[in-house]
gemmi code that builds the backbone of each chain (N, CA, C; Angstrom):
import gemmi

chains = {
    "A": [
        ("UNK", (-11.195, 4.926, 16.814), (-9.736, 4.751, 16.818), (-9.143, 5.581, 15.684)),
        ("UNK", (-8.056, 6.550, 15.496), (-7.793, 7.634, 14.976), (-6.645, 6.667, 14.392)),
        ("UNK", (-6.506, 6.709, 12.636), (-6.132, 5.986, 11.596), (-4.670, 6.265, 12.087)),
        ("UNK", (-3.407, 6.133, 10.953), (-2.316, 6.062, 10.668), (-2.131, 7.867, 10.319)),
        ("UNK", (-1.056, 8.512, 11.353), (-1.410, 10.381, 10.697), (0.167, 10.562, 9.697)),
        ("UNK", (0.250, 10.895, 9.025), (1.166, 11.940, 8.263), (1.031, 13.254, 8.426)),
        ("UNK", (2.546, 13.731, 8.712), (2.945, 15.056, 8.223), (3.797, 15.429, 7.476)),
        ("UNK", (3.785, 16.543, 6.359), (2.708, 17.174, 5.879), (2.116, 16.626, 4.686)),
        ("UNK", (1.110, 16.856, 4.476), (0.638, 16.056, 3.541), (1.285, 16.501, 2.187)),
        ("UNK", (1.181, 17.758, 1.941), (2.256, 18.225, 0.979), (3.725, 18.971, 1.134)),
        ("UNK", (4.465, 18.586, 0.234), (5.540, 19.178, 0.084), (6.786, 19.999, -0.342)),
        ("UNK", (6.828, 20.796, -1.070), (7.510, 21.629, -2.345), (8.653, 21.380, -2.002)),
        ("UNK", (9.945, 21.316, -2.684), (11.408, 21.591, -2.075), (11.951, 22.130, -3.413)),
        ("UNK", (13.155, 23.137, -3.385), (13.898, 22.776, -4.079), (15.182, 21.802, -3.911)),
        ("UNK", (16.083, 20.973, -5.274), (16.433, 19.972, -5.469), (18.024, 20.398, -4.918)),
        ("UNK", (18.562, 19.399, -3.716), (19.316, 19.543, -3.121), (19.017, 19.767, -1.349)),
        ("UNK", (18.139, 20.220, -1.228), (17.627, 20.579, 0.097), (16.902, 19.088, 0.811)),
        ("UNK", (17.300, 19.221, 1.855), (16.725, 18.574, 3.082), (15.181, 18.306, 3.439)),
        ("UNK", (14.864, 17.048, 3.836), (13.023, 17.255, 3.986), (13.066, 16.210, 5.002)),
        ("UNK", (11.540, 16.019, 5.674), (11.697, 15.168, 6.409), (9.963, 15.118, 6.772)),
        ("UNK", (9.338, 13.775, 7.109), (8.329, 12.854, 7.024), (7.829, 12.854, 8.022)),
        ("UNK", (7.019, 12.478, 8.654), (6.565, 12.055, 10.139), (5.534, 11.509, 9.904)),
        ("UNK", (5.040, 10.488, 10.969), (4.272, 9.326, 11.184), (4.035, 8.994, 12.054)),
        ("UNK", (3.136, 8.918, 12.785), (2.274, 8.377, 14.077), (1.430, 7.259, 13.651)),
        ("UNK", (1.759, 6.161, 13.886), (0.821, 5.106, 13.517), (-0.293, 4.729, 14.581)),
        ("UNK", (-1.287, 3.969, 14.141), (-2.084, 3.800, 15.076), (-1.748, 3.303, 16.435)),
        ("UNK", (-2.291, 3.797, 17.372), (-2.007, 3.245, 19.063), (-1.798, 1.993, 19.219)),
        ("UNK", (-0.667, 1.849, 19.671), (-0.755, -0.152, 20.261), (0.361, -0.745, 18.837)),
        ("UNK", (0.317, -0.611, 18.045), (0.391, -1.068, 16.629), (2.078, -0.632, 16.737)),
        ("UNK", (2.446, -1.821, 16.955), (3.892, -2.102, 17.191), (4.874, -2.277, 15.755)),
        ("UNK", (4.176, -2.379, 14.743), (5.159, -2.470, 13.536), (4.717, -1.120, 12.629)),
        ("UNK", (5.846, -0.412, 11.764), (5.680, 0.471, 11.190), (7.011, 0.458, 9.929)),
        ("UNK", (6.360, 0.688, 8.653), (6.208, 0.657, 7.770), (6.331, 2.192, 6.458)),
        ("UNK", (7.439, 2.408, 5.893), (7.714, 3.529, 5.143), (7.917, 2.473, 3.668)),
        ("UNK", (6.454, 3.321, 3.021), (6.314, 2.681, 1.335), (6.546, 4.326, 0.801)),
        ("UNK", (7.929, 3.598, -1.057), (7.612, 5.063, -1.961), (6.677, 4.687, -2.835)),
        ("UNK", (5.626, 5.481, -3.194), (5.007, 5.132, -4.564), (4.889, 6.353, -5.613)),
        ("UNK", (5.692, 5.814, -6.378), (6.050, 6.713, -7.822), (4.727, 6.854, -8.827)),
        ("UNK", (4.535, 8.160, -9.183), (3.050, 8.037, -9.957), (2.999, 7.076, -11.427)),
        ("UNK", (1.739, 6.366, -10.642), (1.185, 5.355, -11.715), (1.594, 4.064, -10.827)),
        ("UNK", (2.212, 3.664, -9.628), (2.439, 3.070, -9.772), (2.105, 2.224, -8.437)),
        ("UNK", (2.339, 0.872, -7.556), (1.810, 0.716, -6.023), (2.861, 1.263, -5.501)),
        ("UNK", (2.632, 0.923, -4.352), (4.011, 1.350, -3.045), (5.000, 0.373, -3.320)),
        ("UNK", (6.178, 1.270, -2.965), (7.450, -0.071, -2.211), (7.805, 0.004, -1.474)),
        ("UNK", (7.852, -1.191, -0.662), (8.434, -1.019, 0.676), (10.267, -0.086, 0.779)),
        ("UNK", (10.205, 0.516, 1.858), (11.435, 1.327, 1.822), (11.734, 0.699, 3.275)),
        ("UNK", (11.506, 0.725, 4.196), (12.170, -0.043, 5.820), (10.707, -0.527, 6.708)),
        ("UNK", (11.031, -1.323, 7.591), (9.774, -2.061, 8.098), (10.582, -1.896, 9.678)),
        ("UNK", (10.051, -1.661, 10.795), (10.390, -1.419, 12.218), (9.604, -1.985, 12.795)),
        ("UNK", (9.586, -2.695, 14.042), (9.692, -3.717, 14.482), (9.982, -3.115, 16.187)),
        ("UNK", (8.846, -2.615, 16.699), (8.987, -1.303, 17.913), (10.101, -0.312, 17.442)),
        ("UNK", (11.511, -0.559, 18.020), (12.221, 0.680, 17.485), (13.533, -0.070, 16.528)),
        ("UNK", (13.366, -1.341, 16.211), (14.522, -1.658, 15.396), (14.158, -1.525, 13.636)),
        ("UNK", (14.817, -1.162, 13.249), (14.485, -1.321, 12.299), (15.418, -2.947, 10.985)),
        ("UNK", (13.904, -3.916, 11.227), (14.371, -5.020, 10.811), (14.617, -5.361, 8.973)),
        ("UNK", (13.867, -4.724, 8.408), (14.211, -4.670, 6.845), (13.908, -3.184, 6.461)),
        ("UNK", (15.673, -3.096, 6.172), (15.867, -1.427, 5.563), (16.605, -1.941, 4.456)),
        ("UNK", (16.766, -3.038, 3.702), (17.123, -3.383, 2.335), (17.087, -2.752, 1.181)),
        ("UNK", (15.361, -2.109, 1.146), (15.180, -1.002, -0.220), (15.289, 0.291, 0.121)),
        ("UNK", (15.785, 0.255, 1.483), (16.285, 2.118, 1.620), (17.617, 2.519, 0.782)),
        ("UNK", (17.424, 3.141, -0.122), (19.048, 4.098, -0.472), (19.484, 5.290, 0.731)),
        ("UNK", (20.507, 4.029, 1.228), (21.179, 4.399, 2.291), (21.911, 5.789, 2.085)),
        ("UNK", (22.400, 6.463, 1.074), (23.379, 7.522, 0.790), (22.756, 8.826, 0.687)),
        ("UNK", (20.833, 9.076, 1.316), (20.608, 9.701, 1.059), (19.360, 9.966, 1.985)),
        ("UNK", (19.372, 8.898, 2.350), (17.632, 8.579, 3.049), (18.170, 7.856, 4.431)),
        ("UNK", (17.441, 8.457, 5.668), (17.779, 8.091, 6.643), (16.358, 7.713, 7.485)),
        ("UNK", (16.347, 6.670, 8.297), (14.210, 6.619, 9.290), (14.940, 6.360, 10.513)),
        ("UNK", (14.063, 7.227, 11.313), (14.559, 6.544, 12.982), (12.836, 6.190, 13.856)),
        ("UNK", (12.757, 5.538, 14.733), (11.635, 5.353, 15.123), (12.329, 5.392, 16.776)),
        ("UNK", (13.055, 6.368, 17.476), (13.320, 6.264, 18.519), (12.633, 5.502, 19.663)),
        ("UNK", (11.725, 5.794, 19.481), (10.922, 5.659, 21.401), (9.687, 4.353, 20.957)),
        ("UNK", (9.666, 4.084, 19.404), (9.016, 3.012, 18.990), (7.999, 3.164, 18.854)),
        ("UNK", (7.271, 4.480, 18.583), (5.916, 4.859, 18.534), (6.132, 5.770, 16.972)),
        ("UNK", (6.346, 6.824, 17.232), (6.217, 7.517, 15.762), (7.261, 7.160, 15.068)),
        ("UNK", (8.020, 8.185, 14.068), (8.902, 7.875, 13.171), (8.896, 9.200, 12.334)),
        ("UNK", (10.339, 9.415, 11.597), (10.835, 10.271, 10.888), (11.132, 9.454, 9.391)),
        ("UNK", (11.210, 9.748, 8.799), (11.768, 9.814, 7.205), (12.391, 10.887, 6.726)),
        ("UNK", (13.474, 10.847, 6.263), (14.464, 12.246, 5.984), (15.280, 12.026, 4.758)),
        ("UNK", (14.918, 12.519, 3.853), (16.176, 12.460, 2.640), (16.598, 14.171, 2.722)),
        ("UNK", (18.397, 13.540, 2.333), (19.533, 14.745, 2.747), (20.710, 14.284, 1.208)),
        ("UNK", (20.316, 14.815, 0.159), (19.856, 15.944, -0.225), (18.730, 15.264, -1.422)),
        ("UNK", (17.608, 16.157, -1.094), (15.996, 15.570, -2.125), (17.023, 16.065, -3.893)),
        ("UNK", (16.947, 14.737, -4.331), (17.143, 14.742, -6.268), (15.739, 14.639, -6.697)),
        ("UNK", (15.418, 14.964, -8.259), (14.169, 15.634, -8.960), (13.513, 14.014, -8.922)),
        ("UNK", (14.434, 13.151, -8.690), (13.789, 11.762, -8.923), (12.675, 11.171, -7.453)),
        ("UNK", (13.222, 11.853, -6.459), (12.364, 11.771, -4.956), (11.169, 12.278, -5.455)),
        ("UNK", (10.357, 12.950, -6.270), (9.075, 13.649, -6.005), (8.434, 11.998, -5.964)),
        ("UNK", (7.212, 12.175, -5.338), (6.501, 10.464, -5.262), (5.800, 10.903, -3.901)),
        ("UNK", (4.932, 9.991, -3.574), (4.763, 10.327, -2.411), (4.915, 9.158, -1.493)),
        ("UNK", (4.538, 9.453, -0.427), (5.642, 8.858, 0.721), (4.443, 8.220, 1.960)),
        ("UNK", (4.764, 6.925, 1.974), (3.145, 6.422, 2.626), (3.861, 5.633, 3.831)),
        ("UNK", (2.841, 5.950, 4.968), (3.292, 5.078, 6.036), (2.507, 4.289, 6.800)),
        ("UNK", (2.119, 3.301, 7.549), (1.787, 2.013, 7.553), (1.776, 1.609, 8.410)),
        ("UNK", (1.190, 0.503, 9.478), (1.297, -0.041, 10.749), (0.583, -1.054, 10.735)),
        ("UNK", (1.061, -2.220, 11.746), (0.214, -2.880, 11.677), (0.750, -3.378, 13.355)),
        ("UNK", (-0.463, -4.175, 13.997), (-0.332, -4.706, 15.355), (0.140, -6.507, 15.570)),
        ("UNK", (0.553, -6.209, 16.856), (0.934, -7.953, 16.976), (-0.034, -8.953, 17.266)),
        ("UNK", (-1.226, -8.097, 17.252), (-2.113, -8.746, 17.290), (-2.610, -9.546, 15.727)),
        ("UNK", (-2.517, -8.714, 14.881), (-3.011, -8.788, 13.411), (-1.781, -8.217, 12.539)),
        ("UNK", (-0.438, -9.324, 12.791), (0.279, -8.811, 12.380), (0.964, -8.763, 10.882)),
        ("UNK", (-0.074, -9.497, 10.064), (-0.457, -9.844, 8.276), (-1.404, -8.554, 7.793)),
        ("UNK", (-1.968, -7.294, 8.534), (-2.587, -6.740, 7.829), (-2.220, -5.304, 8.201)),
        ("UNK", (-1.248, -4.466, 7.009), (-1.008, -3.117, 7.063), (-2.162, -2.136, 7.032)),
        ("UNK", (-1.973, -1.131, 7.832), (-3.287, -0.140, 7.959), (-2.136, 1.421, 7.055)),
        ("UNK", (-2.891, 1.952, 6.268), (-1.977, 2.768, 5.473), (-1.964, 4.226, 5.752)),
        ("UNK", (-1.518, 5.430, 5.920), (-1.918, 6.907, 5.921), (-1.773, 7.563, 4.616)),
        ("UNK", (-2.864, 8.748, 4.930), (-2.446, 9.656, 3.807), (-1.491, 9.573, 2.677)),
        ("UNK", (-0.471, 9.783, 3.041), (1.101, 9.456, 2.484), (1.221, 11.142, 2.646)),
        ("UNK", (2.799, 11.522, 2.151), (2.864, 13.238, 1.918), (3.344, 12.895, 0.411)),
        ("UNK", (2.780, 14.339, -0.150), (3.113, 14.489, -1.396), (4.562, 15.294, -2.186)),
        ("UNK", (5.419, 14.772, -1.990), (6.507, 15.650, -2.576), (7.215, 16.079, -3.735)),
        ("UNK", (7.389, 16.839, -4.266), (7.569, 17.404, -5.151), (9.361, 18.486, -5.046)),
        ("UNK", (10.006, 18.192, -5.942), (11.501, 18.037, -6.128), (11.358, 19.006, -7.658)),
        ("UNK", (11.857, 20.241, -6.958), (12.261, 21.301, -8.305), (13.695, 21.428, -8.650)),
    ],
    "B": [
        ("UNK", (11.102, -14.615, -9.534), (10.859, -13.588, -8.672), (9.318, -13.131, -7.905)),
        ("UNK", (8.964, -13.037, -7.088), (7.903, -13.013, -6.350), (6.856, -11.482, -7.540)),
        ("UNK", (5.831, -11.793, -7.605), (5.373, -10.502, -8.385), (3.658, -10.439, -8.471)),
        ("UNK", (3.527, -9.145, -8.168), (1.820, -9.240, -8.680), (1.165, -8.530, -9.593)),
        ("UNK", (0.806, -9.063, -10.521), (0.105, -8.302, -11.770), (-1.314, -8.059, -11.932)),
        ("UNK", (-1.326, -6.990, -12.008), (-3.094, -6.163, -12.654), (-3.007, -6.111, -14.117)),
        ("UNK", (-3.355, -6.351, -14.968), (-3.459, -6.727, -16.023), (-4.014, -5.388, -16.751)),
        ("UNK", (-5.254, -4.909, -16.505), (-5.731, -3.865, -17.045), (-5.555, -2.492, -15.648)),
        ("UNK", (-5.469, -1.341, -17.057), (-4.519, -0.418, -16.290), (-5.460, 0.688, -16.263)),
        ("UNK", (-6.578, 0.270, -16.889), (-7.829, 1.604, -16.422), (-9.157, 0.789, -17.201)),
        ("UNK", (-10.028, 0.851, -16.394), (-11.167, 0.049, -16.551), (-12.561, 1.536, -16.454)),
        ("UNK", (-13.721, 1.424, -17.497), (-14.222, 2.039, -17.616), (-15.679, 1.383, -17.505)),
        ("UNK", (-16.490, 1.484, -16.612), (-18.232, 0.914, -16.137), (-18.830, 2.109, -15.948)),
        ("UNK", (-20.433, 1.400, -16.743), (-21.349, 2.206, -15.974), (-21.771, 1.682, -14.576)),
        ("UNK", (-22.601, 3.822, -14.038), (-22.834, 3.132, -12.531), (-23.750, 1.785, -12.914)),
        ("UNK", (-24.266, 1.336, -11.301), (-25.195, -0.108, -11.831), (-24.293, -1.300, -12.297)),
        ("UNK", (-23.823, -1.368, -12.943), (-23.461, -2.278, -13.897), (-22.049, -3.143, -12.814)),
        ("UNK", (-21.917, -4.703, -13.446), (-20.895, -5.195, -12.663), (-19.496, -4.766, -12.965)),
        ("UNK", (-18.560, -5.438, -11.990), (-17.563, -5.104, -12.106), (-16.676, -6.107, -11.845)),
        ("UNK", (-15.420, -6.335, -12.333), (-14.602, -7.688, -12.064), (-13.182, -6.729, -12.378)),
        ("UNK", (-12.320, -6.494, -11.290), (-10.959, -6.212, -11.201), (-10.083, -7.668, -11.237)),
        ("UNK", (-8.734, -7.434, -12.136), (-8.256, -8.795, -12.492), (-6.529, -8.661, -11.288)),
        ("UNK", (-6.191, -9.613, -11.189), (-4.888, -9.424, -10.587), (-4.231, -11.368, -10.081)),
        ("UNK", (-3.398, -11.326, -10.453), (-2.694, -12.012, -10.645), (-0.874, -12.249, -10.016)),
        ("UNK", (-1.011, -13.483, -9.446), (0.338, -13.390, -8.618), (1.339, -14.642, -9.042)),
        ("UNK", (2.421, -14.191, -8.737), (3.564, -15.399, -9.023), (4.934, -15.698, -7.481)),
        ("UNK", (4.083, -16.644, -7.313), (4.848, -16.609, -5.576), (4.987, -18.305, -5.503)),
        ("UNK", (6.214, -18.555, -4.770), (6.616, -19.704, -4.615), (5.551, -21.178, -3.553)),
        ("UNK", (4.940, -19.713, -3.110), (3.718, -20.335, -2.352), (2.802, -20.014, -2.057)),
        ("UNK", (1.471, -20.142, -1.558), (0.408, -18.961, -1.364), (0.423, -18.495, -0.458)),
        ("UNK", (0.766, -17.020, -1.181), (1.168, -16.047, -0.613), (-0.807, -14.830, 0.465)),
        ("UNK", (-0.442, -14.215, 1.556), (-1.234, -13.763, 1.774), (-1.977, -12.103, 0.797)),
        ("UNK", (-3.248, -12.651, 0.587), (-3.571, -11.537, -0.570), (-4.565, -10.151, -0.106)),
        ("UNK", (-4.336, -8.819, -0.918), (-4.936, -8.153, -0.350), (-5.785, -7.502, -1.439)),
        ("UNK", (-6.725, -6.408, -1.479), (-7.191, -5.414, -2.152), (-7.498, -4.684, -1.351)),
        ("UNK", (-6.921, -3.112, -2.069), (-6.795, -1.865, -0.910), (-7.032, -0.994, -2.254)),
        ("UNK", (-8.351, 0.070, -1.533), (-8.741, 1.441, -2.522), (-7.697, 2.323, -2.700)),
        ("UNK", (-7.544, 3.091, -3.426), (-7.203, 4.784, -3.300), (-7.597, 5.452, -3.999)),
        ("UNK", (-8.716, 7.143, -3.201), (-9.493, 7.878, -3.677), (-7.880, 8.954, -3.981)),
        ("UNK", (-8.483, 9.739, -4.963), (-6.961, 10.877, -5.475), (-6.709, 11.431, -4.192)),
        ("UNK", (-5.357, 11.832, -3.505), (-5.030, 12.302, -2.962), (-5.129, 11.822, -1.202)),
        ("UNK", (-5.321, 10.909, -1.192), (-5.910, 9.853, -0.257), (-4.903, 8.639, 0.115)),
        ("UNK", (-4.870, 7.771, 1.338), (-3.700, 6.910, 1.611), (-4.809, 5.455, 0.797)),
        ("UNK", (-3.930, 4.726, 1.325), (-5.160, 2.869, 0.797), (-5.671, 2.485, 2.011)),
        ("UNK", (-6.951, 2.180, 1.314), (-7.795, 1.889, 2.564), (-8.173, 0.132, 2.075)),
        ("UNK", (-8.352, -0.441, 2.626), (-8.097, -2.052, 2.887), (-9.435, -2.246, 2.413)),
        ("UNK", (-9.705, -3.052, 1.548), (-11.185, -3.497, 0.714), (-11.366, -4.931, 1.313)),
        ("UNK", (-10.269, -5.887, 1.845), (-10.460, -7.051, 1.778), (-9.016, -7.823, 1.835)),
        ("UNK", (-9.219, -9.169, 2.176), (-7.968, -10.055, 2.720), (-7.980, -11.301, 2.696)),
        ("UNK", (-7.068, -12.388, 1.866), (-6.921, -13.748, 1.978), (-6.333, -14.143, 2.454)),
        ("UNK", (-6.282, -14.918, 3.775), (-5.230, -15.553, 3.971), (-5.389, -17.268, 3.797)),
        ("UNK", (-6.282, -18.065, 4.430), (-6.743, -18.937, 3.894), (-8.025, -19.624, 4.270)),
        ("UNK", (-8.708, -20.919, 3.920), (-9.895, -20.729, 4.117), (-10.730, -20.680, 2.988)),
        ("UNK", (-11.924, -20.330, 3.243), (-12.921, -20.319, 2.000), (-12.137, -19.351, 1.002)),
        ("UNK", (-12.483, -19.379, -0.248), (-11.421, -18.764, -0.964), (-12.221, -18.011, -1.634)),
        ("UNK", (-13.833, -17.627, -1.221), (-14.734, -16.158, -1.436), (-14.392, -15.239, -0.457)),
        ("UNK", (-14.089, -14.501, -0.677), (-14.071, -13.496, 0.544), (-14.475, -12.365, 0.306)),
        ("UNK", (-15.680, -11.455, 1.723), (-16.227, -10.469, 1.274), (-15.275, -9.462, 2.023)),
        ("UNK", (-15.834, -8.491, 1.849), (-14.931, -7.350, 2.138), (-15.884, -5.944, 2.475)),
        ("UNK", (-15.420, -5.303, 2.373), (-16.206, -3.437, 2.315), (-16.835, -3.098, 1.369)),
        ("UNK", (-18.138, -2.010, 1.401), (-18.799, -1.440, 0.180), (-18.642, -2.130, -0.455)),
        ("UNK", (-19.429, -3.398, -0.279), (-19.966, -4.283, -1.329), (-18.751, -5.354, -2.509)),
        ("UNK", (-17.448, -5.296, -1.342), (-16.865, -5.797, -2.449), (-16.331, -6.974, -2.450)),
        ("UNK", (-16.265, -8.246, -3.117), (-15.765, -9.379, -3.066), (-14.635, -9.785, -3.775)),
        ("UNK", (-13.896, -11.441, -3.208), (-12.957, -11.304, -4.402), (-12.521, -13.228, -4.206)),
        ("UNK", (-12.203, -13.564, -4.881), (-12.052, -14.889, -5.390), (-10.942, -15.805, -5.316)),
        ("UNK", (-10.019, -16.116, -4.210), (-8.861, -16.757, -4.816), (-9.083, -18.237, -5.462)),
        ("UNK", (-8.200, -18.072, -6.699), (-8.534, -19.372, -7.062), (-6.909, -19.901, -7.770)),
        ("UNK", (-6.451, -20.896, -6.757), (-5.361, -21.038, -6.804), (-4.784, -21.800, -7.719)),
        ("UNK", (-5.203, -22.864, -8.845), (-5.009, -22.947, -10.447), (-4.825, -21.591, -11.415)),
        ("UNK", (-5.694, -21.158, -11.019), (-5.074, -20.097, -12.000), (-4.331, -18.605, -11.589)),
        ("UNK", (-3.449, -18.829, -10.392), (-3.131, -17.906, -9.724), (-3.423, -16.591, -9.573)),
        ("UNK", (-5.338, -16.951, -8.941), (-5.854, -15.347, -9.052), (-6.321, -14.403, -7.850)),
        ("UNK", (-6.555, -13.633, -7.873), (-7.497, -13.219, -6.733), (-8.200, -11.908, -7.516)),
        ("UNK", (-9.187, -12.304, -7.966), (-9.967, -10.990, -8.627), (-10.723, -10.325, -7.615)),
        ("UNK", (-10.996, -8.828, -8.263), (-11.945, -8.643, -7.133), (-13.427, -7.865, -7.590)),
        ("UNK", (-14.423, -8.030, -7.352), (-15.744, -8.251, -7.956), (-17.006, -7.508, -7.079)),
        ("UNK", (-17.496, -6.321, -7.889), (-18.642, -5.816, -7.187), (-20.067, -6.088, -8.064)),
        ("UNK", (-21.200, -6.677, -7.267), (-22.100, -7.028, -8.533), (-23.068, -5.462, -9.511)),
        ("UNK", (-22.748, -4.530, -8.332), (-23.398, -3.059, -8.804), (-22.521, -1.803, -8.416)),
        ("UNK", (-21.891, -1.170, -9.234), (-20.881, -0.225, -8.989), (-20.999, 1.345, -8.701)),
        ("UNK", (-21.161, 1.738, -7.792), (-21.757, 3.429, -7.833), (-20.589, 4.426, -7.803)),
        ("UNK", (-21.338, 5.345, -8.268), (-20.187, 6.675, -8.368), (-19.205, 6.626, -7.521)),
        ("UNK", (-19.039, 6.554, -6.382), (-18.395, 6.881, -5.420), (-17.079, 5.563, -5.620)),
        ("UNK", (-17.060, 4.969, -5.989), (-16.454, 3.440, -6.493), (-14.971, 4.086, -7.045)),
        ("UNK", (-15.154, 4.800, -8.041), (-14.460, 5.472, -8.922), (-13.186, 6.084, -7.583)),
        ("UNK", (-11.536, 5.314, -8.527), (-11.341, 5.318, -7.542), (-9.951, 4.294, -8.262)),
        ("UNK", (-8.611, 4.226, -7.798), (-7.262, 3.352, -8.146), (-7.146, 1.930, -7.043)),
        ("UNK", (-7.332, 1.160, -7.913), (-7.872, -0.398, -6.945), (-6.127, -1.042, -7.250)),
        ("UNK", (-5.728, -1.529, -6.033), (-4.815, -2.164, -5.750), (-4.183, -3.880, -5.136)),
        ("UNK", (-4.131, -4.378, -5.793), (-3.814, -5.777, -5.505), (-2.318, -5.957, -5.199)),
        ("UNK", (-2.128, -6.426, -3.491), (-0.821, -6.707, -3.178), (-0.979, -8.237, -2.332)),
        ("UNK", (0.456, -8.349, -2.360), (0.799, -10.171, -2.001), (1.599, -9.657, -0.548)),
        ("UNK", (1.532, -10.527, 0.631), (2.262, -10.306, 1.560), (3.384, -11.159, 1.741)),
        ("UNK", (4.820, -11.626, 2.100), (5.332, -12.389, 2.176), (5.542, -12.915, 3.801)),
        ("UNK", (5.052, -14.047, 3.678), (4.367, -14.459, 5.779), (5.459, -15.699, 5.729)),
        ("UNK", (6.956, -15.386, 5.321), (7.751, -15.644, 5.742), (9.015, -15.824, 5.132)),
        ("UNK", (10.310, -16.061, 6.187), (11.465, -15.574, 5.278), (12.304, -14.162, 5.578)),
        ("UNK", (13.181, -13.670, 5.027), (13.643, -12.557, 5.537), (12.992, -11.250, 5.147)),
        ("UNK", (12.073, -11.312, 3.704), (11.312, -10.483, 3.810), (10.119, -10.282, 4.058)),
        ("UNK", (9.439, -10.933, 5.375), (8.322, -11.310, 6.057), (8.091, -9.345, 6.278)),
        ("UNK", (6.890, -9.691, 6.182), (5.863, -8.179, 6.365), (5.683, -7.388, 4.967)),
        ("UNK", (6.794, -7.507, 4.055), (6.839, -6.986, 2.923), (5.362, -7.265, 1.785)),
        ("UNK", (4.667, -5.850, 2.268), (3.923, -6.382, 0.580), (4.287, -5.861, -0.912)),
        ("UNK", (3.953, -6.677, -2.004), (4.139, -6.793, -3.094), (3.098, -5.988, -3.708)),
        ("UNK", (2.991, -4.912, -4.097), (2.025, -4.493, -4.922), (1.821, -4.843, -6.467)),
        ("UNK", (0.483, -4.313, -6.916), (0.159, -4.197, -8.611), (0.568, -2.939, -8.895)),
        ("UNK", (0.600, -2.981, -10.011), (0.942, -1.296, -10.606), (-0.672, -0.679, -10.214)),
        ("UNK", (-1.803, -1.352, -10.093), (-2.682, -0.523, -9.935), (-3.921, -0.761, -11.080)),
        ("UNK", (-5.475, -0.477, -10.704), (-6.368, -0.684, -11.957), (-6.878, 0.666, -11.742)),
        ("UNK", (-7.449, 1.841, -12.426), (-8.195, 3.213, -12.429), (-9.034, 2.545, -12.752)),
        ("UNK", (-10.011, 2.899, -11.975), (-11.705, 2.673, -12.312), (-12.339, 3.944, -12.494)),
        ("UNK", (-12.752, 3.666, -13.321), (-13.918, 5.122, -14.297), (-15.537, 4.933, -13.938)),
        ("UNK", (-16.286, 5.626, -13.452), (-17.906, 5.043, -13.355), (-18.077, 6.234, -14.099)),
        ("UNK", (-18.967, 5.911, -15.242), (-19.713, 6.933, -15.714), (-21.251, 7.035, -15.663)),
        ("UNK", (-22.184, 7.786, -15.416), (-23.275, 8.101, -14.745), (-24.270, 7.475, -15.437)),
    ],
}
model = gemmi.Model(1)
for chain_id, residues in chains.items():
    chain = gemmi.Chain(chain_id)
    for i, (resn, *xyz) in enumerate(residues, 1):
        res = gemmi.Residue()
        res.name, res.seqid = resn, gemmi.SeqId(i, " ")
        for name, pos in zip(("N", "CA", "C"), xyz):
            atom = gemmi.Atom()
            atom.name, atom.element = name, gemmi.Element(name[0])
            atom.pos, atom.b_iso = gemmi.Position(*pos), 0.0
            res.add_atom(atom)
        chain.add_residue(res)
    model.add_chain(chain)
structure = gemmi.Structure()
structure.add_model(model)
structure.setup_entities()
């Protein structure tokens, strides 16, 4: 069974410019999950989806950061415009309704804000 | 406020030798517990899981961990540690209900050092 995928794993931008995330979580695995984790430090949750709704987007900064999970399978992450404070990297997550207490995690992408 | 603490922020063993990761939670109730690896450059990979029940629980590559709910802990414990070990160990709390149900709580994190 082929894990949780991220794209790209890395990321350069300069500061002001546009970026954007992607996530395919594992097959079947109906909840999905966008954590930031700042170096040194764990993840935080940023929005939790729920097939395609997205049910806790509380720690998203809305004025800058946007997730859609259209069709309820993959998902986007997009900050418009990346500040030097976004570098962190960016982890995404799934879990099934079957086993729906245990997050399965990806790669994350690595971004970096000049 | 709901919170989970790792106490030590880089831990240094030889290979062989035991190991005891510390972590510590403050939750209104018992909360569901986790420990999840990360090798550098790598996502977390799931070591192990409490939810309830016997309150030893084993896990992957050899690793165990303890809840013991007086002293609000869940350590996590390998009796022989090899190179490959080496590696940022993570202790998070899940919240299994409420409006922020699914949300986990992480530690800042323990660095584990094996030296040869």
């Amino acid at each position: 069974e082929a894990g949780v995928v991220q794209s790209p794993r890395y990321k350069i931008i300069e500061k002001k410019q546009p970026v954007a995330f992607w996530c395919n979580p594992i097959s079947g695995h109906n909840t999905l999950y966008w954590y930031l984790q700042n170096l040194g430090q764990g993840p935080e949750l940023l929005i939790r989806y729920e097939n395609e709704e997205a049910v806790d987007d509380s720690q998203l900064p809305k004025d800058r950061f946007s997730a859609e999970r259209l069709k309820g399978v993959d998902s986007t992450l997009k900050i418009q415009p990346a500040e030097l404070g976004d570098s962190a990297v960016y982890l995404c997550a799934s879990s099934s309704y079957r086993d729906p207490d245990t997050q399965y995690f990806g790669p994350g992408t690595r971004l970096t804000v000049l | 406020a709901q919170s989970v603490t790792q106490p030590d922020i880089h831990i240094t063993v030889s290979e062989g030798a035991s190991l005891e990761l510390r972590c510590n939670y403050s939750y209104g109730a018992t909360p569901y517990l986790f420990w999840y690896v990360q090798s550098p450059g790598q996502g977390l990979q799931l070591l192990l899981k409490y939810f309830s029940g016997d309150t030893l629980v084993q896990g992957i590559k050899g690793f165990e961990a303890e809840f013991k709910r007086s002293q609000s802990s869940f350590n996590l414990r390998k009796p022989s540690v090899h190179w490959s070990d080496a590696a940022e160990y993570f202790c998070a709390a899940l919240n299994a209900g409420g409006t922020s149900y699914g949300k986990l709580t992480f530690g800042q994190g323990t660095i584990l050092t094996v030296h040869p």
